[in-house]
N, C-alpha and C positions, 0 to 999 in steps of 0.2 A: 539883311542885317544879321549881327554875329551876337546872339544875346549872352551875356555870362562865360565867353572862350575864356577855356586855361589858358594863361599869358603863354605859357613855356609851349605852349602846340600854337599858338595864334599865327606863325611862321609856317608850319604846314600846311593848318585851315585854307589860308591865303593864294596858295600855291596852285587851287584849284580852280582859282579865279579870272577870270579872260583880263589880261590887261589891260586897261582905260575902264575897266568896270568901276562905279561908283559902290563906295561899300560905308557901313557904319557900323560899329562896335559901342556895343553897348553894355555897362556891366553895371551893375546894380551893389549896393551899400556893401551888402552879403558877400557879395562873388569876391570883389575889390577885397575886401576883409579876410577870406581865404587865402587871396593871394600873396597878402602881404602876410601873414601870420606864416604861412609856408617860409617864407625869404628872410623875416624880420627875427624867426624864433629860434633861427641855428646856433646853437653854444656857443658857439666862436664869435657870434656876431658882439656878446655883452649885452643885449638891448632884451626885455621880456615883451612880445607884443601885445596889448591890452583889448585894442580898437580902430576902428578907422569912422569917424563921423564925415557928411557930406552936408557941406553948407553952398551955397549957389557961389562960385568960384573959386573953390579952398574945400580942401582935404584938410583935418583935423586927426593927427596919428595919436596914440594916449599908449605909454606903459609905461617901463623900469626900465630903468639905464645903471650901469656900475662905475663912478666915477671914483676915482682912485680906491679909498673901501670902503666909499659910501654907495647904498643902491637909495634911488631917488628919483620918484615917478617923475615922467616928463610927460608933455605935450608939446606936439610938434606942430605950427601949422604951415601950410603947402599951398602955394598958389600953381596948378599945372597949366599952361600954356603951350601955342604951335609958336614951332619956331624952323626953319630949312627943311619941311616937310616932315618932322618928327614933333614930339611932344617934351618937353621941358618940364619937370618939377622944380620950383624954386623956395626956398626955405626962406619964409618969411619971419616966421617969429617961433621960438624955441623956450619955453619957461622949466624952469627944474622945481617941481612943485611949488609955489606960489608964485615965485619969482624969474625975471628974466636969468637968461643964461648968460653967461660971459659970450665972447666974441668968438674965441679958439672953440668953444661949446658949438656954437653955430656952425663954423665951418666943419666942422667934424658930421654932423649932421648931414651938412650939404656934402659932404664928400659921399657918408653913406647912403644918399638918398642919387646920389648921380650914378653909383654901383649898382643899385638896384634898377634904373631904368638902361643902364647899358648891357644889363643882365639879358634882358627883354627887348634889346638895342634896334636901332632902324637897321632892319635887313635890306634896306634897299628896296624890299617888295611892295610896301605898304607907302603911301605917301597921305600926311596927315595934314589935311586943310583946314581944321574947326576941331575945337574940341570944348564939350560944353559940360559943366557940372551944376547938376541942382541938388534939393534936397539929398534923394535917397540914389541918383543914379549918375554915372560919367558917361560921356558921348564922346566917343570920334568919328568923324568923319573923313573920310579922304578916298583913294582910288587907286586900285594895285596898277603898279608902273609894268 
């Protein structure tokens, strides 16, 4: 088991792995939160990153976004699933401080949230069967090809 991998070396890590070997990665509230603050907090992106909370099937993302020249906390919530041996984040609901977002709001979201897992993309090495989130921790499960 791979506790807390830097996503950006997890492609490495891997590499040292016997092929058909069964493996599972596991990152905890903290680590996840790292990770994304590293990705989420680049100038260029517009987005300040706040949080990442863990509910049993759903990531919960919190901070500031700048929408034309308003900045305007948002929560993001994420449902991550397997899907052709890789993992999926899907953008379930998007609120811009109290209220829901517009449509074009969502997908924009989803776009930069599909950026970010193809940042981190299936190398082909890694085949992802299960992937489970509780409270405080994400699990994948699967077995270097």
């Amino acid at each position: 088991m791979l506790n807390d991998p830097s996503l950006s070396d997890l492609a490495s890590e891997l590499t040292s792995v016997t092929s058909g070997q069964a493996i599972s990665i596991s990152m905890s509230e903290d680590a996840l939160q790292k990770e994304l603050a590293a990705y989420l907090s680049q100038p260029s992106s517009g987005y300040e990153f706040h949080s990442v909370e863990m509910e049993p099937g759903y990531l919960i993302i919190k901070g500031k976004g700048q929408m034309d020249v308003l900045v305007v906390n948002f929560t993001v919530t994420v449902r991550p699933y397997v899907t052709d041996c890789w993992f999926v984040v899907e953008v379930e609901n998007v609120k811009l401080g109290k209220f829901p977002a517009p449509a074009f709001v969502n997908d924009e979201i989803q776009t930069y949230v599909n950026q970010w897992t193809d940042a981190y993309g299936n190398t082909g090495v890694f085949c992802v069967t299960d992937l489970n989130v509780t409270d405080d921790r994400m699990v994948l499960i699967g077995y270097v090809k």
